[in-house]
C-alpha positions as CSV (number, residue, x, y, z in Angstrom):
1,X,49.2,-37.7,49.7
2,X,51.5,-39.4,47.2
3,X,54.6,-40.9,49.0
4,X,57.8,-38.8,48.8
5,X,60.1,-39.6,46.0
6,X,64.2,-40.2,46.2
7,X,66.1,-38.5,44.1
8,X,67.4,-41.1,41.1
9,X,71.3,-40.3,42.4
10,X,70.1,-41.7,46.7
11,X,68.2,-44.5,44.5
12,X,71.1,-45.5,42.5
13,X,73.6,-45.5,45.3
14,X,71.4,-48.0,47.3
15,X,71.0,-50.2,44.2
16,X,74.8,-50.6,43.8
17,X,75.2,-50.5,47.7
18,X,72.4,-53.5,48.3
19,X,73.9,-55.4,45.3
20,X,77.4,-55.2,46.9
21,X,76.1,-55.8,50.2
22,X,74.8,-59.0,48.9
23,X,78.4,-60.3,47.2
24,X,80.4,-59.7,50.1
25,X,79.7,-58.1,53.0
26,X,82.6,-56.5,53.6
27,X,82.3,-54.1,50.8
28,X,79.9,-52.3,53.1
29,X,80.7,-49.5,55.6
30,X,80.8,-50.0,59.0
31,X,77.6,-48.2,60.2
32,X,75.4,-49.7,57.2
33,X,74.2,-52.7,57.6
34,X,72.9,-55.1,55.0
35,X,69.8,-55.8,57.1
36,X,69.0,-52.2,57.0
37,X,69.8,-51.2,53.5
38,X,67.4,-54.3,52.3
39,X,65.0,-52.8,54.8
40,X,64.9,-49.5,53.1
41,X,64.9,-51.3,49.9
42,X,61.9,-53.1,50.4
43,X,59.6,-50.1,52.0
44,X,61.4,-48.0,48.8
45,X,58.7,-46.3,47.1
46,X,60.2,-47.1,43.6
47,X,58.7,-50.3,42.2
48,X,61.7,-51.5,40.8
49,X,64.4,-50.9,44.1
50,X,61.7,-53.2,46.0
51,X,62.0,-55.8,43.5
52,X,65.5,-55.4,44.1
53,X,65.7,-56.9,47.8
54,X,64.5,-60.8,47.0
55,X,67.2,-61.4,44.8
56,X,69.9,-59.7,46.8
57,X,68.4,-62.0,49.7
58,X,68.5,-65.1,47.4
59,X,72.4,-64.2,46.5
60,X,73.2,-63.1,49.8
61,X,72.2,-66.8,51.0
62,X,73.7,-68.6,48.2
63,X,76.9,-66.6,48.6
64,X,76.8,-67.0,52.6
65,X,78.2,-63.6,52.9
66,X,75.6,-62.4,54.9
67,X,73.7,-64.8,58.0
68,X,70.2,-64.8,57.2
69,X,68.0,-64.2,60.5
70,X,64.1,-62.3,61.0
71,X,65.3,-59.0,60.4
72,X,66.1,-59.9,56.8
73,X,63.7,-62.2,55.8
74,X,60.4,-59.7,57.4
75,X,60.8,-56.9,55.0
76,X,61.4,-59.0,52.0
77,X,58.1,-60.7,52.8
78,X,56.2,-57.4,53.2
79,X,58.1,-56.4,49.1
80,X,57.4,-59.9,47.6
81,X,54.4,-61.4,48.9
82,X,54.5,-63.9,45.7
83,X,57.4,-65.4,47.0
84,X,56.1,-66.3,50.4
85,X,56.2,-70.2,49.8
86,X,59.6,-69.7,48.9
87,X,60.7,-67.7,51.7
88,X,58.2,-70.2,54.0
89,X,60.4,-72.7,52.8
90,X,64.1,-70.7,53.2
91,X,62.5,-69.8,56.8
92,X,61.9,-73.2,58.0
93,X,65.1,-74.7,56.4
94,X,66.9,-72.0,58.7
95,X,65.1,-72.7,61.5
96,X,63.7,-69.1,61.7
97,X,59.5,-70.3,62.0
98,X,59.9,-70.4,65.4
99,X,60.4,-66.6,65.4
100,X,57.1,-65.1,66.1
101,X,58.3,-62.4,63.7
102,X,58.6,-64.4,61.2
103,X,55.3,-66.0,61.2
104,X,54.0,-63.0,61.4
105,X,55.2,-61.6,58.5
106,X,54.4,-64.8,56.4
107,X,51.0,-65.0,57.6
108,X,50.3,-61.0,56.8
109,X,52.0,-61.9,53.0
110,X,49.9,-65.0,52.6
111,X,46.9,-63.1,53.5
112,X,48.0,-60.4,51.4
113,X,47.8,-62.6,48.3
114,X,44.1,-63.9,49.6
115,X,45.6,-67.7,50.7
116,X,44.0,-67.4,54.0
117,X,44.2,-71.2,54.4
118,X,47.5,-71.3,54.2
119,X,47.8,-68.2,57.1
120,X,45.5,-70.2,59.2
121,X,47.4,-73.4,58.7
122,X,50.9,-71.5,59.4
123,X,49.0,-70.5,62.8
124,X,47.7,-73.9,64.1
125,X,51.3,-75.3,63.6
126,X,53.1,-72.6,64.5
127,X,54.4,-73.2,68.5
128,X,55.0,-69.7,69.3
129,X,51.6,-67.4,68.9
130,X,50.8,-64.2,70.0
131,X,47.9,-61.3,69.2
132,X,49.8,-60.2,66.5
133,X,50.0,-63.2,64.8
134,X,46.4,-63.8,65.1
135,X,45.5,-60.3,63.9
136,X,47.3,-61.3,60.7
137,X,45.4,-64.5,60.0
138,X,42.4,-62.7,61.1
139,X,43.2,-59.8,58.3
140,X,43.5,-62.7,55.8
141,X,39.8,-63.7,56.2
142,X,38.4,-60.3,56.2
143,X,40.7,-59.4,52.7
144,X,39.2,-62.6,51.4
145,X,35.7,-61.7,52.1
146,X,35.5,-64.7,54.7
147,X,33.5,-63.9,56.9
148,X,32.3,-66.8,59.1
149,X,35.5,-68.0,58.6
150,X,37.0,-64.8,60.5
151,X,34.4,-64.9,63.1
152,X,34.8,-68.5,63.8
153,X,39.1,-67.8,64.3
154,X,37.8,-65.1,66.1
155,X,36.5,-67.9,69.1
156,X,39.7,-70.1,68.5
157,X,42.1,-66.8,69.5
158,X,40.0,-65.8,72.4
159,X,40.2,-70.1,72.9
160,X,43.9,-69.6,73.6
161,X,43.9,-66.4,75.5
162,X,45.8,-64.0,73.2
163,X,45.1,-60.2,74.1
164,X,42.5,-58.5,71.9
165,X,43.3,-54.9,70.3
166,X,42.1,-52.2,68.2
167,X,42.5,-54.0,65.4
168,X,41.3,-57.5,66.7
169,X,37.8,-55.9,67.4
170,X,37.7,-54.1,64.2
171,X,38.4,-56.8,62.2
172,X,35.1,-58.8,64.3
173,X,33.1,-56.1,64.1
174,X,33.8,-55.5,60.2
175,X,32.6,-59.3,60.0
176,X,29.3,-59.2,62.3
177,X,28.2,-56.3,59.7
178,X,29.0,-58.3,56.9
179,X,26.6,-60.7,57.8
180,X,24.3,-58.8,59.4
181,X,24.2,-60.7,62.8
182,X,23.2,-57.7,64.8
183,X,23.1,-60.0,68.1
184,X,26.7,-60.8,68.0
185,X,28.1,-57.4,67.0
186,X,26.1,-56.2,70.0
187,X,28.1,-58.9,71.5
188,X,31.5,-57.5,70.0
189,X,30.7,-54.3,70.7
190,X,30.5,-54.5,75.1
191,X,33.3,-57.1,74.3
192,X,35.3,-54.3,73.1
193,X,34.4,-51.9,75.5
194,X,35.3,-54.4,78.6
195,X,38.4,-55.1,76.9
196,X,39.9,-51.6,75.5
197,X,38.0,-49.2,77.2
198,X,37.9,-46.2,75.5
199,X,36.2,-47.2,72.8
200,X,35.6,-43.9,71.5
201,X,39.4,-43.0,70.8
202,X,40.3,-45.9,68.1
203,X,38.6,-43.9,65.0
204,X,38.6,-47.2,63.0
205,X,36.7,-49.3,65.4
206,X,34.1,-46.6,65.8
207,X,33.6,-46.4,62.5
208,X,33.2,-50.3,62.1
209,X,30.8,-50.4,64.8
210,X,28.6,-47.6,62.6
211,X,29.0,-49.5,59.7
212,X,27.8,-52.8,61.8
213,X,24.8,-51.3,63.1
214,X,23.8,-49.7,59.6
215,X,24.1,-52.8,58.0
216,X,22.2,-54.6,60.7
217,X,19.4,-52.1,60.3
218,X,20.2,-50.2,63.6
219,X,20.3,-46.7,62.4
220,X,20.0,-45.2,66.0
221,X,22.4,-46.9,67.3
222,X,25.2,-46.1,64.5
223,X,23.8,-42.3,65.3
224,X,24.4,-43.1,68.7
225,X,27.9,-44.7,68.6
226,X,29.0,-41.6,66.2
227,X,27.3,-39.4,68.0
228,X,29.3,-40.6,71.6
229,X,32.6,-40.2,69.4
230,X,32.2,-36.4,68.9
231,X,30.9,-35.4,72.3
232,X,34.3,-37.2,73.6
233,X,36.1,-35.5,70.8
234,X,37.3,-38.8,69.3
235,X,37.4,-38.7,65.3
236,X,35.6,-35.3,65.7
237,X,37.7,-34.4,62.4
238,X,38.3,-37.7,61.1
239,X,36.8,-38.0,57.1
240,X,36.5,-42.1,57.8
241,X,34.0,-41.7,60.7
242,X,31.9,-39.3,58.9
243,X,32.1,-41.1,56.1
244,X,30.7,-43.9,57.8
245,X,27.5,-42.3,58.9
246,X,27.1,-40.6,55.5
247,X,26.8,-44.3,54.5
248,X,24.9,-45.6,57.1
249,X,22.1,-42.9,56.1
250,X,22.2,-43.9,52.4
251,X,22.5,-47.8,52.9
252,X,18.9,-47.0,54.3
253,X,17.6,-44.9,51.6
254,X,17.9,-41.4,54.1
255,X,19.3,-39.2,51.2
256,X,17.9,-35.8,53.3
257,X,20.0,-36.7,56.5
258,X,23.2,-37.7,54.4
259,X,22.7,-34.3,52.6
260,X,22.6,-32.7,55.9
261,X,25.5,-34.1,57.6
262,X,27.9,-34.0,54.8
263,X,27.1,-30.0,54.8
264,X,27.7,-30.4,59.2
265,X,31.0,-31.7,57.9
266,X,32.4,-29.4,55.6
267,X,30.9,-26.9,57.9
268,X,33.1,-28.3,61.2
269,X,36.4,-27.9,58.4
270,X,36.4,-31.2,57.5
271,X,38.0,-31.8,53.8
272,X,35.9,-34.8,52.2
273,X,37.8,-37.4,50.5
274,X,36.7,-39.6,47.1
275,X,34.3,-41.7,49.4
276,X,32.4,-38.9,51.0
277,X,31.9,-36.8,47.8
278,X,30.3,-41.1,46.3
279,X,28.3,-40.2,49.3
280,X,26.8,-37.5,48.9
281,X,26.4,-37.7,45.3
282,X,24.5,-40.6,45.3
283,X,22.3,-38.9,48.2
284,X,21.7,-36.4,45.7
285,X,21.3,-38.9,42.7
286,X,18.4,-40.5,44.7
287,X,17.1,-37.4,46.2
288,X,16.4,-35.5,42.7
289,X,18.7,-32.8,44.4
290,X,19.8,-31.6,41.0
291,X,21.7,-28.3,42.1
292,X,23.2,-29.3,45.3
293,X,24.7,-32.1,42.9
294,X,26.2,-30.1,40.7
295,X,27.7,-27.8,43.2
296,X,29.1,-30.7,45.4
297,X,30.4,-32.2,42.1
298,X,32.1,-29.0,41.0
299,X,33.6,-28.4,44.4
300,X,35.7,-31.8,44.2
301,X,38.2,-30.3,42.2
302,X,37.8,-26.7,42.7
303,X,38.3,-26.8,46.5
304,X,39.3,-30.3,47.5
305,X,41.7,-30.9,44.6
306,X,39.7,-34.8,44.2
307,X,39.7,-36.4,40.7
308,X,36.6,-37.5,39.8
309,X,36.5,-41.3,39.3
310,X,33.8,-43.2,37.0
311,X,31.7,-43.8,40.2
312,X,31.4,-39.9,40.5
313,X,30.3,-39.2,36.7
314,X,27.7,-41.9,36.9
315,X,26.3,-40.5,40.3
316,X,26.0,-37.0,38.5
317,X,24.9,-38.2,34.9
318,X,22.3,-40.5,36.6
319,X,21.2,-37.6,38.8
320,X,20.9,-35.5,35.4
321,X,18.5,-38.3,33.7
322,X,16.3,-38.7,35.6
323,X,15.8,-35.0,36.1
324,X,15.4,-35.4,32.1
325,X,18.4,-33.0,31.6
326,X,20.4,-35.2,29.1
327,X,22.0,-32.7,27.2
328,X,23.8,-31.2,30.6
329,X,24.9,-34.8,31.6
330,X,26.1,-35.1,28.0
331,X,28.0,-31.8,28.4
332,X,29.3,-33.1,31.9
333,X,30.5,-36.0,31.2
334,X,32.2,-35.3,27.9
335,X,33.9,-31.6,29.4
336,X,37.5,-31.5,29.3
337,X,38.7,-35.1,28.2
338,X,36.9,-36.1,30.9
339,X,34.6,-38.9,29.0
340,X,38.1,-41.6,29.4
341,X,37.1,-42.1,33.0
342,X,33.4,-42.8,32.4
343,X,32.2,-46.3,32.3
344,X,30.0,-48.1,30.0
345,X,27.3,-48.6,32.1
346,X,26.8,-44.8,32.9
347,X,27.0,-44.2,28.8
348,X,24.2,-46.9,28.9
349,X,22.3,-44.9,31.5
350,X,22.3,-41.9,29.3
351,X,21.5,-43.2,26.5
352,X,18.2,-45.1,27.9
353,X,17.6,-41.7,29.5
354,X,17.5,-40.3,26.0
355,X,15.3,-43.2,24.7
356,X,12.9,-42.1,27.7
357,X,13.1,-38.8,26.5
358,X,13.1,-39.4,22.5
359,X,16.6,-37.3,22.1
360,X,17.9,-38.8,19.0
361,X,21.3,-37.1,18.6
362,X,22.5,-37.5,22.2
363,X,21.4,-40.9,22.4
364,X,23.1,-41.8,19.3
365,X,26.4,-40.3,20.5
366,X,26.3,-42.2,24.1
367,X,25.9,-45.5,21.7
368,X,28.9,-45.1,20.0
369,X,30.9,-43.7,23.3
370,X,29.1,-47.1,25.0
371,X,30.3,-49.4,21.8
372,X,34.2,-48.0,22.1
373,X,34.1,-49.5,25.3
374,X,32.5,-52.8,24.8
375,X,31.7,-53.5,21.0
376,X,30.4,-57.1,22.1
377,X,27.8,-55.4,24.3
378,X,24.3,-56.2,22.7
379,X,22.7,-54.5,25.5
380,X,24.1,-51.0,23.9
381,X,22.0,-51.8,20.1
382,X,19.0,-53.1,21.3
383,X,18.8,-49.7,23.2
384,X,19.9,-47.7,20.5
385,X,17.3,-49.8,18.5
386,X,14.3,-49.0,20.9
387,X,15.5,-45.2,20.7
388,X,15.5,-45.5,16.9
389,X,11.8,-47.0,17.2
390,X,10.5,-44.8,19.1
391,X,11.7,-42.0,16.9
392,X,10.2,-44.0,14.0
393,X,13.4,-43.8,12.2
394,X,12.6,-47.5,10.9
395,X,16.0,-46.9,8.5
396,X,18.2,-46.8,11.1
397,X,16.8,-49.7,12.7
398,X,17.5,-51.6,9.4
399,X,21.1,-50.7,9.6
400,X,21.8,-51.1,13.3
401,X,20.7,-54.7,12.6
402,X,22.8,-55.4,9.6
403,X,26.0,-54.0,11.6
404,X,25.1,-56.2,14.4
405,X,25.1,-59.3,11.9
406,X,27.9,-58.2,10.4
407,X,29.9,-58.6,13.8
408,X,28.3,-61.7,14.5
409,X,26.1,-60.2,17.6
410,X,22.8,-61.7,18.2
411,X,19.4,-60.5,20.7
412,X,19.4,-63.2,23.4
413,X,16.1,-65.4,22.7
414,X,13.4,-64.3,25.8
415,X,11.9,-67.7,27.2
416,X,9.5,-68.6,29.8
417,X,9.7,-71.4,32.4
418,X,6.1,-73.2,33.3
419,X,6.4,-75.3,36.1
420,X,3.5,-77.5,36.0
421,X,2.3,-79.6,38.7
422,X,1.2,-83.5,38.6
């Protein structure tokens, strides 16, 4: 759900109000604060009343009408993570990095523009630390992709005895699935269960641990983790846990069973969301399930009010060709306008799908749909080519080539490599 939007009058009153909070403080009524009107600028919806609260910060400083302390700097950080080496900088000239607060709000916007080595640095020399902290340098890895880097801070913060959480075991677990070490998630997982508990009840670990275990090969145990979360009534209508085991079947090529449980979904009254519907539309894609495709894909819109995205068209358009239907994918993916949100490389499955199937006219319009998007793409012509050839339309051949020297596009040369020994 889209956030709420403020009306343009509350939006200009806070612009003028922030701007004269940061002149002179006293302009300001007694019961606003300037702390708390640059707090609700920087968690503002509107793009351009966030961009407002660095430079009321900046002038509030330079003007000293306003002392700067944590509770200012924190939700400028979280509006303007590019200017986090400034504000480090306007932090530790203040003497405010030995707020914990602080620090955490600098390591969260470092990490938030992928400088995890500067979030980790910011943590070894920071002297006050706590799990909060950690989980912030620890997000930074895992929104970097870094994942022996996050498992690896993951011993340093258990090193100094800083209380694990939800989050702290997601983030390990998230990591042990990325690279597949099945013996330390099995590790994380009884670490997490000694530690928090009920397991069960934090949706988002559960759902990590599924995804773990998929990725580790361990299909029965991700059935077995999600299937301990519903008999203790824990993510029971949660979308993300499902979701998870709808890709935990598919990751494994068991298109049947994800057909089967997203139909156990919908069935328990849960709405599906953009990822479940990739889900099961792939399933169906690989499964050949032609119909069940085509009425999952119509019900997006019709009953869930989802936009289709250009991961959805190719599912369905892929599922079409290979079924040898190409002129219902063509109708499909060109209905209503909706051919703008369709990538090149599902126009470039259709059209090989046409080459397979010698169908000349919609091959040649997914060509020139395929072209608008990338006229460099040689891959596009020398398909269209092999489609003209095997239609033995030899003339168009001839003048596919002379349009492709004419934009200065040649057919990368094929070569073999010999290796031959002593």
């Amino acid at each position: 759900m889209p956030p709420p939007r403020m009306a343009p009058n509350l939006a200009a009153v806070l612009h003028a109000a922030l701007l004269r909070a940061a002149g002179s403080a006293s302009h300001l009524p007694r019961h606003i604060t300037f702390n708390s009107l640059l707090a609700a600028a920087a968690s503002s919806p509107h793009r351009r009343l966030r961009a407002l609260a660095l430079p009321a910060l900046a002038l509030a400083h330079a003007t000293g009408s306003v002392p700067l302390d944590s509770y200012a700097l924190c939700p400028v950080l979280r509006a303007a993570p590019s200017a986090a080496e400034m504000l480090h900088a306007l932090a530790a000239k203040s003497g405010l990095l030995g707020s914990v607060f602080v620090s955490c709000a600098l390591a969260a916007s470092y990490g938030g523009s992928g400088r995890f080595l500067d979030a980790r640095r910011l943590f070894d020399e920071s002297p006050a630390k706590n799990s909060v902290f950690g989980n912030a340098v620890l997000a930074a890895y895992v929104g970097a992709a870094k994942w022996a880097l996050a498992l690896g801070f993951t011993r340093r913060f258990l090193e100094l005895g800083l209380q694990v959480n939800g989050c702290t075991m997601t983030a390990v677990v998230r990591a042990c699935g990325e690279v597949a070490n099945a013996d330390l998630g099995v590790q994380a997982h009884g670490h997490a269960v000694r530690k928090l508990g009920g397991v069960e009840a934090n949706v988002f670990l559960v759902s990590a641990l599924v995804d773990m275990y998929a990725k580790c090969g361990l299909v029965q145990q991700a059935e077995r983790v999600f299937g301990l979360a519903q008999e203790g009534n824990a993510g029971r209508g949660d979308v993300v846990l499902w979701t998870a085991m709808l890709n935990a079947y598919g990751r494994h090529g068991q298109c049947k069973e994800v057909i089967q449980k997203y139909d156990l979904m919908v069935a328990a009254g849960i709405y599906p969301d953009e990822l479940a519907m990739l889900a099961v539309l792939s399933a169906c894609q690989h499964a050949r399930e032609v119909a069940k495709g085509l009425e999952y894909f119509e019900s997006m819109y019709e009953h869930y009010g989802l936009v289709p995205t250009p991961e959805h068209y190719g599912c369905v358009v892929n599922m079409l060709c290979r079924a040898g239907e190409v002129a219902k994918a063509w109708e499909i993916a060109t209905k209503n306008g909706c051919n703008s949100a369709i990538g090149v490389s599902t126009w470039g499955a259709l059209l090989s799908a046409c080459r397979d199937c010698g169908n000349v006219e919609v091959g040649r319009m997914a060509a020139q749909k395929a072209i608008e998007l990338e006229p460099a793409n040689v891959g596009i012509y020398i398909e269209l080519s092999n489609l003209y050839a095997r239609a033995c339309l030899w003339e168009e051949i001839d003048q596919l080539r002379e349009a492709m020297k004419e934009k200065g596009l040649e057919k990368d040369v094929g070569f073999t490599w010999v290796e031959c020994g002593s």
